[in-house]
N, CA, C and O atoms as a GROMACS GRO file, in nm:
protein
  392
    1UNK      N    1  -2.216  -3.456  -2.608
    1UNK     CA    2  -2.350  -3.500  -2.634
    1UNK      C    3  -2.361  -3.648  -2.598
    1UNK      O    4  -2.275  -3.730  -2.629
    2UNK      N    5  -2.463  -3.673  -2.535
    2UNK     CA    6  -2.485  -3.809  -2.496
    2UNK      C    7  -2.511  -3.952  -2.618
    2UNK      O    8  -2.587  -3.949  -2.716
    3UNK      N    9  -2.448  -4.034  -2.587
    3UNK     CA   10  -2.491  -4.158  -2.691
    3UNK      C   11  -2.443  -4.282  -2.643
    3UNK      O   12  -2.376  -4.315  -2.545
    4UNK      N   13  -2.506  -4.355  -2.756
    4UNK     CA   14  -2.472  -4.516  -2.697
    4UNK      C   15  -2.393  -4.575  -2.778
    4UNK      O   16  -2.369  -4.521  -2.886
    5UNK      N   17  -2.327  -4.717  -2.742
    5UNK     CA   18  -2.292  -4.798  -2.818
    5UNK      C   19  -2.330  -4.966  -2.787
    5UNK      O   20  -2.345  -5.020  -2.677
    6UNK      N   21  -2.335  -5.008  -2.882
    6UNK     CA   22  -2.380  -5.153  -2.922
    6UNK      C   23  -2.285  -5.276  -2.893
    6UNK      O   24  -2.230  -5.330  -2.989
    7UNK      N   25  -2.264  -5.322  -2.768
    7UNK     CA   26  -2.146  -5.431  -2.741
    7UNK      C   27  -2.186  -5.573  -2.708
    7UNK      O   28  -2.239  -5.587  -2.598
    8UNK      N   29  -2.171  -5.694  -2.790
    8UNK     CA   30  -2.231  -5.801  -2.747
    8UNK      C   31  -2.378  -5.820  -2.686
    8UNK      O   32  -2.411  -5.880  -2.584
    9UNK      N   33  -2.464  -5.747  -2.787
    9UNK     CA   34  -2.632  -5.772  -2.731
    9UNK      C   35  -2.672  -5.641  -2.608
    9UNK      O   36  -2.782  -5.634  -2.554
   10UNK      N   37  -2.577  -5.563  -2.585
   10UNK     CA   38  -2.579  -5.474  -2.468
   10UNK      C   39  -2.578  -5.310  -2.495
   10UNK      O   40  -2.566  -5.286  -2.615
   11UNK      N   41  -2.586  -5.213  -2.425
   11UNK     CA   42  -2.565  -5.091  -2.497
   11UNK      C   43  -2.529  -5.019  -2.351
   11UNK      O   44  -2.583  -5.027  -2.240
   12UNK      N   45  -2.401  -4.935  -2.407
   12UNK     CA   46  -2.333  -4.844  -2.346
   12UNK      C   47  -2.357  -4.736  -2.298
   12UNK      O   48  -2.306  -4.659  -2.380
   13UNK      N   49  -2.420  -4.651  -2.186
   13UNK     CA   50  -2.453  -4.488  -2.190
   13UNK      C   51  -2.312  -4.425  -2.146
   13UNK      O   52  -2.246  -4.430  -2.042
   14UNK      N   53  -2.290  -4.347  -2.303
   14UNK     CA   54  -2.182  -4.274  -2.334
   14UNK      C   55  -2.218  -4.071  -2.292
   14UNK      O   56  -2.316  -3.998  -2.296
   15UNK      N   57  -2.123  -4.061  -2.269
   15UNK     CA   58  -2.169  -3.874  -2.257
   15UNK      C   59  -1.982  -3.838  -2.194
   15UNK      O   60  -1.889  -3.917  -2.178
   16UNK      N   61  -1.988  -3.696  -2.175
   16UNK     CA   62  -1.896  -3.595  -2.221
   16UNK      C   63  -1.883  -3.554  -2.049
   16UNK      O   64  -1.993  -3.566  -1.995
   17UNK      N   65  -1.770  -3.508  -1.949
   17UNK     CA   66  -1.849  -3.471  -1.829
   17UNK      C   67  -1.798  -3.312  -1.877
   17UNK      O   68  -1.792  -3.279  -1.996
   18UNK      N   69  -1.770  -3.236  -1.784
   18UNK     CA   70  -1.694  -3.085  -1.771
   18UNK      C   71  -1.552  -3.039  -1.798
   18UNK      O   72  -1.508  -2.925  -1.784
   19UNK      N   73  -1.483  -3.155  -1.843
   19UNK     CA   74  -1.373  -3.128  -1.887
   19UNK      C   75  -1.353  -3.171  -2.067
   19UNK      O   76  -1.257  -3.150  -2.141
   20UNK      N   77  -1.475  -3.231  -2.092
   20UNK     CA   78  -1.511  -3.279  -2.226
   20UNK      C   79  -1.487  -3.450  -2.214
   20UNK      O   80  -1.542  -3.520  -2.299
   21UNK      N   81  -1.422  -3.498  -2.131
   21UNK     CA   82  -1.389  -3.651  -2.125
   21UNK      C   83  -1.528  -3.740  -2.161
   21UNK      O   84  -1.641  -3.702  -2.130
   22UNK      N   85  -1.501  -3.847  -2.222
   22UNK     CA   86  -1.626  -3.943  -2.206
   22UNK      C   87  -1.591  -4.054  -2.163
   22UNK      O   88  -1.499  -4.129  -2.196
   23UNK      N   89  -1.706  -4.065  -2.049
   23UNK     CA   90  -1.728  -4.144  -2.001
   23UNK      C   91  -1.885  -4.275  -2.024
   23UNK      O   92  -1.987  -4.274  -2.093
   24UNK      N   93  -1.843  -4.340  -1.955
   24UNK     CA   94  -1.962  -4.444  -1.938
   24UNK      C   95  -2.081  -4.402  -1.828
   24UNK      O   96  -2.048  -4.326  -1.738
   25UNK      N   97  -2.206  -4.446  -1.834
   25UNK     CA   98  -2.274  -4.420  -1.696
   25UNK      C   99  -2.331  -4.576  -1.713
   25UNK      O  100  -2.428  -4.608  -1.644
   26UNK      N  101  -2.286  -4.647  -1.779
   26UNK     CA  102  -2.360  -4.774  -1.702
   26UNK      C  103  -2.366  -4.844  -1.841
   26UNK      O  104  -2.330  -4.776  -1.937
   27UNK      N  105  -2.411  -4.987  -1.864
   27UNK     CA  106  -2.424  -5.083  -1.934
   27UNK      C  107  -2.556  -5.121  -1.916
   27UNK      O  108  -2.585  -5.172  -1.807
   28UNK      N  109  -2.664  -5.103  -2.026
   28UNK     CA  110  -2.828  -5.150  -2.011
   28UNK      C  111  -2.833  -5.210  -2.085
   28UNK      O  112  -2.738  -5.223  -2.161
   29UNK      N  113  -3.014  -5.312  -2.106
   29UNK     CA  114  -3.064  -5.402  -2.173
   29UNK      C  115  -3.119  -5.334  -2.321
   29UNK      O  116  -3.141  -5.407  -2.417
   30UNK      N  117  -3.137  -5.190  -2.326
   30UNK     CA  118  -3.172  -5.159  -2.445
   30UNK      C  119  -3.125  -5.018  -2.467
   30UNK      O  120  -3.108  -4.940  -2.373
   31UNK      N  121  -3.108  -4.994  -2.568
   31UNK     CA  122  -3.066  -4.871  -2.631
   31UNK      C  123  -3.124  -4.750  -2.579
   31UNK      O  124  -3.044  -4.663  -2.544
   32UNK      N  125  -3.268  -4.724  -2.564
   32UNK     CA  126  -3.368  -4.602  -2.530
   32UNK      C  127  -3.288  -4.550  -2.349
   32UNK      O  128  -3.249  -4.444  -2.301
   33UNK      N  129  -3.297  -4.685  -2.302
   33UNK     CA  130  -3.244  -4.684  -2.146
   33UNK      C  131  -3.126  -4.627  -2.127
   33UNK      O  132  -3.092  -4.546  -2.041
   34UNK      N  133  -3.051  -4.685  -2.231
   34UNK     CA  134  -2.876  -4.662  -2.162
   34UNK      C  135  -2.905  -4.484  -2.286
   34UNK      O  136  -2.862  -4.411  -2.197
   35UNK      N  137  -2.925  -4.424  -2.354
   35UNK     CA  138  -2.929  -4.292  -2.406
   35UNK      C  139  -3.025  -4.239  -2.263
   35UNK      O  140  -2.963  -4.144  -2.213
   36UNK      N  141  -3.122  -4.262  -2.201
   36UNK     CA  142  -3.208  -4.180  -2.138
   36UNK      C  143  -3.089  -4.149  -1.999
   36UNK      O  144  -3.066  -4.036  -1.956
   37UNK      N  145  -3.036  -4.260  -1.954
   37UNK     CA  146  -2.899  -4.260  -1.842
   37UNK      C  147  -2.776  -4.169  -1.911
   37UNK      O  148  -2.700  -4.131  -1.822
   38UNK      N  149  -2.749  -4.139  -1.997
   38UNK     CA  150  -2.674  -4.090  -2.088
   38UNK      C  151  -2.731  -3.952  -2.041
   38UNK      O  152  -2.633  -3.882  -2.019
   39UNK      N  153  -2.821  -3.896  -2.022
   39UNK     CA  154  -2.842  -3.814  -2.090
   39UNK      C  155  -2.805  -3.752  -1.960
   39UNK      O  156  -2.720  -3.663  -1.957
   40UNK      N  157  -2.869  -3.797  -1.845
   40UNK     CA  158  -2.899  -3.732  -1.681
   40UNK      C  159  -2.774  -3.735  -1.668
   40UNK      O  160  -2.714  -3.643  -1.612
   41UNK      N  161  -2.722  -3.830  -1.711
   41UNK     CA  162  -2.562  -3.830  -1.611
   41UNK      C  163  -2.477  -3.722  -1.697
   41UNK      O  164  -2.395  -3.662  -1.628
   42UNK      N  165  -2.479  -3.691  -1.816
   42UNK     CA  166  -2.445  -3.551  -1.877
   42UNK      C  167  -2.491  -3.445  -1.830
   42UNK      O  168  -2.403  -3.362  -1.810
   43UNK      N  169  -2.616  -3.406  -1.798
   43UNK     CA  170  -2.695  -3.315  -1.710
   43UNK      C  171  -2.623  -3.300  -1.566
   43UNK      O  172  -2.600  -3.183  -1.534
   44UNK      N  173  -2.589  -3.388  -1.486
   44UNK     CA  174  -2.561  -3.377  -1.353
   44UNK      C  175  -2.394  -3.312  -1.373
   44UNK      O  176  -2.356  -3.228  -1.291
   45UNK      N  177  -2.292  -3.359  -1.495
   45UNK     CA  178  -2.152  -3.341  -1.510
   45UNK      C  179  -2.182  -3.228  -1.541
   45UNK      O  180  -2.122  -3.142  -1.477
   46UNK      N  181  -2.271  -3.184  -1.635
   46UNK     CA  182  -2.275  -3.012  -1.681
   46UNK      C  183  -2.395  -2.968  -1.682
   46UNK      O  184  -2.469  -2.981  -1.779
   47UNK      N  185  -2.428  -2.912  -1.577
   47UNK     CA  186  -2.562  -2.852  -1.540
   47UNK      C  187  -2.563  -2.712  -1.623
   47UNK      O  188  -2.472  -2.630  -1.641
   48UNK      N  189  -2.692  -2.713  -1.666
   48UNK     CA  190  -2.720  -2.600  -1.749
   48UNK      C  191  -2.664  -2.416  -1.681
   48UNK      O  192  -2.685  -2.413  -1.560
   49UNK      N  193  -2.631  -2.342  -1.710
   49UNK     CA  194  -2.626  -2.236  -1.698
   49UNK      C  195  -2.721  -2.133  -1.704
   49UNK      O  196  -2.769  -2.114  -1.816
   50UNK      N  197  -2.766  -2.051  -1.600
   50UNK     CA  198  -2.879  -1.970  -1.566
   50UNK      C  199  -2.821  -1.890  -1.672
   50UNK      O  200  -2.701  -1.873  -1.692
   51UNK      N  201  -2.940  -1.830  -1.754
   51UNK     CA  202  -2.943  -1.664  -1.799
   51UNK      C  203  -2.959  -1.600  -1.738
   51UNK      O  204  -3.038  -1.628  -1.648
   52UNK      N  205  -2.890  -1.453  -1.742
   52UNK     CA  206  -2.931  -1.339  -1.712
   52UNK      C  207  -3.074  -1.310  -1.829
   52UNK      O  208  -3.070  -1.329  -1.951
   53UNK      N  209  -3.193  -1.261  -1.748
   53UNK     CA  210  -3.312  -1.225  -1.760
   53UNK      C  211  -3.262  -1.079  -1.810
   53UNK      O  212  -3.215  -1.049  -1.921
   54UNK      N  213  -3.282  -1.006  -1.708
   54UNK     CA  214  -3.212  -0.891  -1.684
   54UNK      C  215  -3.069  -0.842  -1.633
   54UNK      O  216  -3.024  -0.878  -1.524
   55UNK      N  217  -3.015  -0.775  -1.702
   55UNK     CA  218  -2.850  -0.707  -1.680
   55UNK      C  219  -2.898  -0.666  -1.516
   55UNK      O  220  -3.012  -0.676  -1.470
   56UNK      N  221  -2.791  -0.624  -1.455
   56UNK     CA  222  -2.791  -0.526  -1.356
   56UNK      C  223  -2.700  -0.473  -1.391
   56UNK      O  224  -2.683  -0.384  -1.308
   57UNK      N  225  -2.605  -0.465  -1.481
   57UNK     CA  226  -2.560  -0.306  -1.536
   57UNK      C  227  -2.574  -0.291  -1.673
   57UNK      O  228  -2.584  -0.396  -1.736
   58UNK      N  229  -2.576  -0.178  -1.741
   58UNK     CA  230  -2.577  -0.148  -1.869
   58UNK      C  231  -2.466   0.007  -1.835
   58UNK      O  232  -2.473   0.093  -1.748
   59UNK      N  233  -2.363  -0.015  -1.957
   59UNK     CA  234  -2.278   0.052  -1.932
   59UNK      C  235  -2.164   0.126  -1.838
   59UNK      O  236  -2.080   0.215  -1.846
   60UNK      N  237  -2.210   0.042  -1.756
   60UNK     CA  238  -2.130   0.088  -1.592
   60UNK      C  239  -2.254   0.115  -1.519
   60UNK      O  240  -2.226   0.148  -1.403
   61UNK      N  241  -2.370   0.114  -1.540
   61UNK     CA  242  -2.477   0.183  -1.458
   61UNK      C  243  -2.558   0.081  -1.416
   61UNK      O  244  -2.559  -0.019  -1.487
   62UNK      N  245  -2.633   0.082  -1.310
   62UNK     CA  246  -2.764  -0.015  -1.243
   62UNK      C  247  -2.839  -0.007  -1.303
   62UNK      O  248  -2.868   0.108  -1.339
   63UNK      N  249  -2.905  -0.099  -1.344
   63UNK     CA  250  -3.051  -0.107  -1.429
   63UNK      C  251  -3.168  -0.108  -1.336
   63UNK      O  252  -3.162  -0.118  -1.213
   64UNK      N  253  -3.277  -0.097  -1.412
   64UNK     CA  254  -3.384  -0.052  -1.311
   64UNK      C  255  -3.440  -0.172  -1.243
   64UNK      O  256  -3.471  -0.159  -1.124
   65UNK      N  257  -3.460  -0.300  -1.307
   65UNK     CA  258  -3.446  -0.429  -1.268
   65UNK      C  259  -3.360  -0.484  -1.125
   65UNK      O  260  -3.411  -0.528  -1.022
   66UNK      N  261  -3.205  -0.463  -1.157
   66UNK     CA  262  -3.137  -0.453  -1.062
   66UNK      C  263  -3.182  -0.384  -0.929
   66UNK      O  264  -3.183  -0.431  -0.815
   67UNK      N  265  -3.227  -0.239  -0.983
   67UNK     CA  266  -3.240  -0.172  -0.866
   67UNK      C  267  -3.380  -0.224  -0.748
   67UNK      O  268  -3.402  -0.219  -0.627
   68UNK      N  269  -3.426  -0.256  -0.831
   68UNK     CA  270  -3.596  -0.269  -0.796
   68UNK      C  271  -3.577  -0.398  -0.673
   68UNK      O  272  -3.630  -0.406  -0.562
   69UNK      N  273  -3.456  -0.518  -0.758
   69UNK     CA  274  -3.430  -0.600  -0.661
   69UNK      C  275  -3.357  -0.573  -0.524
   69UNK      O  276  -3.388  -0.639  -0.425
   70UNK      N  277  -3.273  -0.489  -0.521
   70UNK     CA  278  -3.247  -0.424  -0.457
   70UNK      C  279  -3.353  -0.386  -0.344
   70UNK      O  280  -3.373  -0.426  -0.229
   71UNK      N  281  -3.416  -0.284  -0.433
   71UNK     CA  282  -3.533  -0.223  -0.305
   71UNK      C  283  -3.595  -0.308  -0.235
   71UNK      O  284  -3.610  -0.322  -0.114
   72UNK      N  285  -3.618  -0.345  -0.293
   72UNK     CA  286  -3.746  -0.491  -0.221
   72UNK      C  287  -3.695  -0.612  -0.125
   72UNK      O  288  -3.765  -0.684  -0.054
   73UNK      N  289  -3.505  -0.618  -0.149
   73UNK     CA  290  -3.470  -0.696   0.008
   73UNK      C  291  -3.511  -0.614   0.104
   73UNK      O  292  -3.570  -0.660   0.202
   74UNK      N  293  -3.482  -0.460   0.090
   74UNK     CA  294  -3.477  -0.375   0.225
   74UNK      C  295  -3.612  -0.323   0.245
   74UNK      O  296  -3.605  -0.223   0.317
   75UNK      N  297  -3.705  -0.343   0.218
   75UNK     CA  298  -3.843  -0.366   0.241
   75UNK      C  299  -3.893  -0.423   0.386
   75UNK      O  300  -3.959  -0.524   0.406
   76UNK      N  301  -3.839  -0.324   0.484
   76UNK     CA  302  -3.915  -0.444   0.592
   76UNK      C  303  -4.069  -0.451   0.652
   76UNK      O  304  -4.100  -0.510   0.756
   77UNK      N  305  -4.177  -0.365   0.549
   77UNK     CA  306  -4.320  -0.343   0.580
   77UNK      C  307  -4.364  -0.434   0.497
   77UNK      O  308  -4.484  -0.445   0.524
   78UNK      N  309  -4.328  -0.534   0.378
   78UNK     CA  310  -4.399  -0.606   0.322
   78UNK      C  311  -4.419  -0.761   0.332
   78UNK      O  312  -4.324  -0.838   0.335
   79UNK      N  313  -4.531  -0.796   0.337
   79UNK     CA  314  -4.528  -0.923   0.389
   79UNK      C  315  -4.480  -1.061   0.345
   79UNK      O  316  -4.499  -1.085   0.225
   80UNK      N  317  -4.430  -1.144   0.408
   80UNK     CA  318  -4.327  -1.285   0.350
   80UNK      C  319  -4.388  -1.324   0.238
   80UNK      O  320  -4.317  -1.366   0.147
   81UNK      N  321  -4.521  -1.318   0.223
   81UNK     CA  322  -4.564  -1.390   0.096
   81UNK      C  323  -4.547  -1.296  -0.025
   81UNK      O  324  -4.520  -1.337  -0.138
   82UNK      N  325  -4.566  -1.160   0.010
   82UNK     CA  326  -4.551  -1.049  -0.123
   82UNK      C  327  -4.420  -1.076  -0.149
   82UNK      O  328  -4.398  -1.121  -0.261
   83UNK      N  329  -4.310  -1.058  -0.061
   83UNK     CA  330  -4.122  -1.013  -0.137
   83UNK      C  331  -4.122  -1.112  -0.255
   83UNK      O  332  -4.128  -1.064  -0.368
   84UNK      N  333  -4.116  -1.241  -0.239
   84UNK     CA  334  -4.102  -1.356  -0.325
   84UNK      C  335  -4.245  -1.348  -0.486
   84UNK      O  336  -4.226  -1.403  -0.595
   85UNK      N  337  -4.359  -1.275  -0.452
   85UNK     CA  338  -4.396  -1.280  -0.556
   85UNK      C  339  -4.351  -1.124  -0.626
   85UNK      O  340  -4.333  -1.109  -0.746
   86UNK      N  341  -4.338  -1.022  -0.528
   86UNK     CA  342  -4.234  -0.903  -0.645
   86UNK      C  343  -4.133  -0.956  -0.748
   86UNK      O  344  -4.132  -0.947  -0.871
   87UNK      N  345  -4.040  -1.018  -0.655
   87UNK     CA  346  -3.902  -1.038  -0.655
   87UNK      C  347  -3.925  -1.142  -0.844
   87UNK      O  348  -3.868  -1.125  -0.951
   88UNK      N  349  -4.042  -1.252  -0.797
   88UNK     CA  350  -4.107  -1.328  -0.930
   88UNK      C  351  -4.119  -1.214  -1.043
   88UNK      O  352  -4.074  -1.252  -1.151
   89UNK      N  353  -4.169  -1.088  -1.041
   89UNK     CA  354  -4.236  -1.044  -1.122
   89UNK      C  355  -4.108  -0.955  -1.166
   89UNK      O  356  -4.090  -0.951  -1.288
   90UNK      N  357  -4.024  -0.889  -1.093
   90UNK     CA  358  -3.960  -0.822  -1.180
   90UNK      C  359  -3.834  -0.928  -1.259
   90UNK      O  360  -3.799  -0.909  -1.376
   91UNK      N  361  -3.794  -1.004  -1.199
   91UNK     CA  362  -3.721  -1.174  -1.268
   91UNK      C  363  -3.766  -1.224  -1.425
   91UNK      O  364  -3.700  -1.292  -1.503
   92UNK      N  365  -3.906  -1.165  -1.443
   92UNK     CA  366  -3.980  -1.246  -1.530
   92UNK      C  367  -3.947  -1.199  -1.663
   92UNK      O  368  -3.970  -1.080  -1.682
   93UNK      N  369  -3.893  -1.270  -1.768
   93UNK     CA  370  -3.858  -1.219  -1.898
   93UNK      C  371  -4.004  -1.136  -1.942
   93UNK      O  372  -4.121  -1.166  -1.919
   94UNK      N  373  -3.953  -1.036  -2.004
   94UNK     CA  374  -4.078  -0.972  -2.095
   94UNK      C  375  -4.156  -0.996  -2.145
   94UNK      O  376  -4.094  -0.998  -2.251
   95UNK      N  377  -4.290  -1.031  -2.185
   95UNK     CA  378  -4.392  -1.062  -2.276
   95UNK      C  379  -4.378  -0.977  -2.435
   95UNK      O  380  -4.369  -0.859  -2.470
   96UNK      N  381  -4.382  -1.109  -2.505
   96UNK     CA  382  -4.341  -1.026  -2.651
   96UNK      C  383  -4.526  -0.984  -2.699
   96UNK      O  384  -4.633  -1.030  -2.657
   97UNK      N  385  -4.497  -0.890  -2.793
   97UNK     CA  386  -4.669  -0.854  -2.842
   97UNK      C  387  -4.661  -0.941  -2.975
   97UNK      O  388  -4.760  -0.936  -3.049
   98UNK      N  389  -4.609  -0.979  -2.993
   98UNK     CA  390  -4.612  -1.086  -3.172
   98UNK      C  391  -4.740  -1.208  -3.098
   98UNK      O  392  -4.782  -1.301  -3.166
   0.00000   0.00000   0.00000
């Protein structure tokens, strides 16, 4: 987790990279600055991890999601602008009814 420290009137941007080490990203004039540098330069060492939306298997088997993506590379009657908005729509987490 990113943080700072307080050295002679100055502040430290502290953070963690991918092996857990901490490091420095720089020495600023105020606290808000050197945490906001803290924070990106943690972001860039450990970039977030995509979810799976949808499985493409459940139990050993293709899901219909999966499959659908599937179909729609080998689609060669539909036009460049449709593949990319299918491809959007079946990607798209579910709408809850709450």
């Amino acid at each position: 987790m990113a943080s700072t420290r307080e050295r002679n009137g100055r502040w430290t941007a502290l953070y963690r990279d991918a092996s857990g080490k901490q490091k420095s990203a720089g020495t600023f004039d105020s606290e808000t600055e050197a945490l906001a540098r803290a924070q990106v330069a943690e972001l860039d060492a450990r970039p977030p991890r995509a979810v799976e939306v949808h499985p493409v298997q459940k139990r050993g088997k293709i899901t219909v999601a999966a499959y659908a993506l599937e179909w729609l590379e080998n689609q060669d009657l539909l036009e460049s602008t449709s593949r990319p908005l299918c491809q959007a729509v079946v990607r798209h987490p579910p709408l809850s009814n709450h």
